[in-house]
C-alpha positions as a Markdown table, in Angstrom:
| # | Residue | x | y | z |
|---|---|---|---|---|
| 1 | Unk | -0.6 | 67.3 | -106.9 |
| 2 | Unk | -0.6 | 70.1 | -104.7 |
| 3 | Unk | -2.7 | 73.1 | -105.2 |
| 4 | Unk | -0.7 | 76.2 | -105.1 |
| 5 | Unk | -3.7 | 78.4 | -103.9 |
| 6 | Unk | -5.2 | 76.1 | -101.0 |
| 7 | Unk | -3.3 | 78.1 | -98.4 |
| 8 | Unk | -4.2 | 81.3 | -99.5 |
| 9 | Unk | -6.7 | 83.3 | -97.1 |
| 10 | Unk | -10.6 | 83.7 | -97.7 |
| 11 | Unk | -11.5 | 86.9 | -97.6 |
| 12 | Unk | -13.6 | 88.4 | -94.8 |
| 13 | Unk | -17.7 | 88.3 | -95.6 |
| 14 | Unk | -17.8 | 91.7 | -94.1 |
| 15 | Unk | -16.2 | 93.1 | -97.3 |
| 16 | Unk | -18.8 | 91.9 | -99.0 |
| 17 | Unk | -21.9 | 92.5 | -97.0 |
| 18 | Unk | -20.5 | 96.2 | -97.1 |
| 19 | Unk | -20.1 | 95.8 | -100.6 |
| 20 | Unk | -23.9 | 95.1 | -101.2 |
| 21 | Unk | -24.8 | 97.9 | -98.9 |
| 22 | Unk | -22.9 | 100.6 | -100.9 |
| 23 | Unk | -25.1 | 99.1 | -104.1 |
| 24 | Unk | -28.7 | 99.1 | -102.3 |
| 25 | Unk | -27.7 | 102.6 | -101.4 |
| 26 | Unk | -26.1 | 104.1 | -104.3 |
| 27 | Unk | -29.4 | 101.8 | -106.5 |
| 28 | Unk | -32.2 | 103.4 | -103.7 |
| 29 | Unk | -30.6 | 107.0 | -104.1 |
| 30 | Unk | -31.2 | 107.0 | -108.1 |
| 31 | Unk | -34.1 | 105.1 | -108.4 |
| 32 | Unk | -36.2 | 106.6 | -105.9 |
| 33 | Unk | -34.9 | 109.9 | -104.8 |
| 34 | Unk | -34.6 | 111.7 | -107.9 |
| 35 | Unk | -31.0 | 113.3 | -107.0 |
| 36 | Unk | -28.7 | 114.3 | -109.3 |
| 37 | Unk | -25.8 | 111.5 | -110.3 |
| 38 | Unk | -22.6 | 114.0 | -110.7 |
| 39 | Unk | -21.9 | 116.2 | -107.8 |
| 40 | Unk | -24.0 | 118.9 | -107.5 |
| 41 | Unk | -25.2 | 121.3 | -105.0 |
| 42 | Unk | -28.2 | 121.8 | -105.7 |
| 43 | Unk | -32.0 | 123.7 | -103.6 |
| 44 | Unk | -34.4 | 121.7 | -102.0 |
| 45 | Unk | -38.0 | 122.5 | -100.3 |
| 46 | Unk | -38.5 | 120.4 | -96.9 |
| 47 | Unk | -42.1 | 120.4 | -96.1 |
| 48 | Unk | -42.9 | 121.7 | -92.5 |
| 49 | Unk | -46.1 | 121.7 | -92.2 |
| 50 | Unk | -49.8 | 122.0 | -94.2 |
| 51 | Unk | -51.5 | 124.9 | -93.9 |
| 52 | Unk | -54.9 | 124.3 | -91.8 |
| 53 | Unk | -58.1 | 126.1 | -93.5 |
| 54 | Unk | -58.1 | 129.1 | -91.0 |
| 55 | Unk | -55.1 | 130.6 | -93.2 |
| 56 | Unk | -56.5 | 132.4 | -96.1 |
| 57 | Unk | -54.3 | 130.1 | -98.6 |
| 58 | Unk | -55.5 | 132.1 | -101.7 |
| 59 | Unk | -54.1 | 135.3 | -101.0 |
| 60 | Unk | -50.6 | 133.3 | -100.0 |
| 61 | Unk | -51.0 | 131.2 | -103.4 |
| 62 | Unk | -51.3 | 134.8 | -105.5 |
| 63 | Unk | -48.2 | 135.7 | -103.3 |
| 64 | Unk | -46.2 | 132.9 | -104.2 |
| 65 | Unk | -47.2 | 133.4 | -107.5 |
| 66 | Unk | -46.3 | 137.3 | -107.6 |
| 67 | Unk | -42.4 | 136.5 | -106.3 |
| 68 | Unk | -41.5 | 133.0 | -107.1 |
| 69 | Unk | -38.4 | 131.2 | -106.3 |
| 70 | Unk | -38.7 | 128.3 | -108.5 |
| 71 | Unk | -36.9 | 124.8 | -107.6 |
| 72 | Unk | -36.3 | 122.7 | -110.2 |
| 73 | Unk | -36.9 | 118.9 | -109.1 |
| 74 | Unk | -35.7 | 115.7 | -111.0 |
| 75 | Unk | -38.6 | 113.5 | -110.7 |
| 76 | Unk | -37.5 | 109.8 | -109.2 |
| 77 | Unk | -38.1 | 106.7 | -110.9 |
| 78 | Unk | -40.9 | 106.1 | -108.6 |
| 79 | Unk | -42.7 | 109.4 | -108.9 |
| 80 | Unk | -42.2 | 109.2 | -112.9 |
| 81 | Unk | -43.7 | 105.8 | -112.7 |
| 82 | Unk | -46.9 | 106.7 | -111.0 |
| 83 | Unk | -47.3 | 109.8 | -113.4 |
| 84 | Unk | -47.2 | 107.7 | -116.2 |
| 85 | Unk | -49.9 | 105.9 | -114.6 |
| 86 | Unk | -52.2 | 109.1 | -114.6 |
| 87 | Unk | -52.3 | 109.1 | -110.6 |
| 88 | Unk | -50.0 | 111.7 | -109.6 |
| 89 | Unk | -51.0 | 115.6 | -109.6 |
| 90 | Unk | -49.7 | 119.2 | -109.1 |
| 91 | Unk | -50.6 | 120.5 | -105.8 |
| 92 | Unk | -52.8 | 123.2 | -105.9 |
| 93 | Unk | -52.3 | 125.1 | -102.5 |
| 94 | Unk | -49.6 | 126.5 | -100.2 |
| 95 | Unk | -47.5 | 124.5 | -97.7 |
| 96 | Unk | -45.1 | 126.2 | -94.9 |
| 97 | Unk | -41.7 | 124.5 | -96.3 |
| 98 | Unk | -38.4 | 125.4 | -95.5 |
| 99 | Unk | -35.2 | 126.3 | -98.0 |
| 100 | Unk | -32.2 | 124.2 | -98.1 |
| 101 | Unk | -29.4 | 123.3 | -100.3 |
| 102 | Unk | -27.8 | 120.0 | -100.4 |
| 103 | Unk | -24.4 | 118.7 | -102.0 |
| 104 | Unk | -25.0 | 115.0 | -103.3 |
| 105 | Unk | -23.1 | 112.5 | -105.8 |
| 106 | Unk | -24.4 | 109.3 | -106.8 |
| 107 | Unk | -28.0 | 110.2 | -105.9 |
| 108 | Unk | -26.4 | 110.2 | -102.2 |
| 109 | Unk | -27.2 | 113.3 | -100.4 |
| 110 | Unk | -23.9 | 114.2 | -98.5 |
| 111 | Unk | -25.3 | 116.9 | -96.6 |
| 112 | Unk | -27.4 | 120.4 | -96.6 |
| 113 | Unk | -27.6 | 123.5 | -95.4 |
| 114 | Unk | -29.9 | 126.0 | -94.8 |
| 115 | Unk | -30.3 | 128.3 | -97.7 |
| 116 | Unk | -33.5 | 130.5 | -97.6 |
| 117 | Unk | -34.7 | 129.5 | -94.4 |
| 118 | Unk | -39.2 | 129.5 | -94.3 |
| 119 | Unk | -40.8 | 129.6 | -97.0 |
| 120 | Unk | -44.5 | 129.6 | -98.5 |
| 121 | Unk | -44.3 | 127.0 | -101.3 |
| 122 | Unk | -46.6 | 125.3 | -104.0 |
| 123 | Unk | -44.9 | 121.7 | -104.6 |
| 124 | Unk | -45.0 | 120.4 | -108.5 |
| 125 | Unk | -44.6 | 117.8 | -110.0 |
| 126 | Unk | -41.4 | 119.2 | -111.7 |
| 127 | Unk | -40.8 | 122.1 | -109.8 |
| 128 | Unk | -41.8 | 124.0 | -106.8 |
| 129 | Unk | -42.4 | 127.7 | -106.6 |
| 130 | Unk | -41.4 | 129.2 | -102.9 |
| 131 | Unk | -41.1 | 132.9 | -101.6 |
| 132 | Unk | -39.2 | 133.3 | -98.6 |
| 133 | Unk | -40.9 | 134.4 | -95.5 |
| 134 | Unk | -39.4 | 136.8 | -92.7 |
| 135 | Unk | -39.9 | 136.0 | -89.1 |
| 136 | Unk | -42.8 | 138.8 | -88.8 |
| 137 | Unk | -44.6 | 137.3 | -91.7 |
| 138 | Unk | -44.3 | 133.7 | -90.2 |
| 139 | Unk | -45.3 | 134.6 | -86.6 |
| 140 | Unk | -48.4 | 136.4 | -88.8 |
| 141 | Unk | -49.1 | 133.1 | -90.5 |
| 142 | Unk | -48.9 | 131.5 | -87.1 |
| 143 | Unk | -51.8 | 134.1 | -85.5 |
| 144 | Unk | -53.9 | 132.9 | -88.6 |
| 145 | Unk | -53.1 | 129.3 | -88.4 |
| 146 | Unk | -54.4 | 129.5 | -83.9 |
| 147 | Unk | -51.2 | 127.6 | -83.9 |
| 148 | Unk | -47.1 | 127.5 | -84.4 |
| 149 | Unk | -46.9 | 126.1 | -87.4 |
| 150 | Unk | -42.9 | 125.2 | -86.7 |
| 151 | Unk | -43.6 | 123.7 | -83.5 |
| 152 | Unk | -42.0 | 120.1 | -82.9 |
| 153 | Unk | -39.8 | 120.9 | -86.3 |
| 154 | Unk | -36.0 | 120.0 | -86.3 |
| 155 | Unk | -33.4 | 120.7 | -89.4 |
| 156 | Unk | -34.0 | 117.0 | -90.8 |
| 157 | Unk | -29.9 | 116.6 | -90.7 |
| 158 | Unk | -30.3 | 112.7 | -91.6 |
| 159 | Unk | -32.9 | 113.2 | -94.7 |
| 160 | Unk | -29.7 | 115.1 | -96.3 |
| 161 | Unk | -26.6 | 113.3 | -95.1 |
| 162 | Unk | -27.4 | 109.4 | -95.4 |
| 163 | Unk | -25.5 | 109.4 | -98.2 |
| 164 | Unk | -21.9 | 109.4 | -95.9 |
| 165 | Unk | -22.6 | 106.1 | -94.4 |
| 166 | Unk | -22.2 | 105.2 | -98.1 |
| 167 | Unk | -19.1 | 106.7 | -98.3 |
| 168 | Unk | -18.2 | 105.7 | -94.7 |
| 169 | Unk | -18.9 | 101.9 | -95.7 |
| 170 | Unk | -16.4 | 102.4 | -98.9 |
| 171 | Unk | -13.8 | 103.5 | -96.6 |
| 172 | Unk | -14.5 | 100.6 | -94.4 |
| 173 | Unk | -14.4 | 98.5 | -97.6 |
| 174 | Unk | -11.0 | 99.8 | -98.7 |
| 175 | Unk | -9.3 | 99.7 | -95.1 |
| 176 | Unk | -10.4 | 96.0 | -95.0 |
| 177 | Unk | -9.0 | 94.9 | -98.4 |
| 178 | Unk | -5.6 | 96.3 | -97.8 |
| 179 | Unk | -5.5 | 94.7 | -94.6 |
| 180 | Unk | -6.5 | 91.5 | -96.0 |
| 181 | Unk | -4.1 | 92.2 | -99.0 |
| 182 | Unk | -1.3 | 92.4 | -96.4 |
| 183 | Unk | -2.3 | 89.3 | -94.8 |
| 184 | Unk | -2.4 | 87.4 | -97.8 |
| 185 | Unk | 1.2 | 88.4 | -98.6 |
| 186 | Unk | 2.2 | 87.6 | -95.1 |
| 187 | Unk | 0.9 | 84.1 | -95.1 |
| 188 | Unk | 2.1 | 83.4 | -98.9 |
| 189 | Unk | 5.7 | 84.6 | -98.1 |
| 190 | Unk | 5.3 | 87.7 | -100.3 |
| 191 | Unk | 7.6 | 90.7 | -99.8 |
């Protein structure tokens, strides 16, 4: 008897290797980054640098305090976890961070830009109070510090784009299926 299907193409294991890679991400991006599922646009804190003990880090706390910004952050998997445990903690003391917004979906960051620019901020385990900081008041905090604080740091484009090699593999992923769609017509005599 003769199979009617044992002609038919295979279909390519790229497809599917892709396939698994758009799951690991999409999985990785909601279980451990603790970014939004629906599209959202949404602040963000990037730490710069700590503050070394020569900056008088009470009298920036107070100032934090006195004009927050607050940023709201969804706690990941991971970070919830650990709290549960009783290991995690607030951080007491200042940090130089810098302000940024980022547009994700699916926990996948698609990319960010530069909202508030330098900021003094107190990271939390919920949320993080910042207060923007102008270029005098930086280059102050650098005189206190003995050092430029900023030195070395870059706009971390990667930390808040990854998420469009997702999107660039689901494209891939599309483009090869209708390729191997029209394949599979051509070698079973489909019109």
């Amino acid at each position: 008897m003769h199979d009617l299907f044992e002609d038919e193409p295979r279909r390519p294991t790229l497809q599917a290797v892709l396939l698994a890679a758009i799951v690991m991400m999409i999985g990785s991006g909601i279980l451990f980054t603790g970014r939004p599922l629906m599209l959202s646009n949404s602040p963000r804190i990037d730490r710069v640098a700590e503050l070394p003990a020569s900056v008088d880090r009470a009298e920036l706390a107070r100032e934090v305090v006195v004009y927050p910004y607050w940023v709201p952050q969804r706690a990941s998997f991971l970070t919830r976890f650990v709290a549960s445990a009783g290991a995690a903690r607030a951080q007491d003391y200042p940090v130089l961070g810098y302000s940024v917004r980022e547009v994700t979906i699916l926990g996948l960051p698609l990319f960010g830009y530069t909202e508030l620019g330098f900021v003094v901020a107190i990271p939390g385990l919920s949320s993080t109070q910042a207060t923007p900081i102008s270029d005098e008041q930086l280059a102050a905090l650098d005189r206190q510090a003995g050092e430029k604080l900023e030195r070395g740091w870059l706009f971390p484009f990667w930390k808040h784009s990854w998420g469009l090699l997702a999107l660039a593999a689901a494209g891939l992923a599309v483009w090869l299926e209708l390729r191997f769609q029209a394949h599979r017509r051509a070698v079973l005599g489909i019109i």
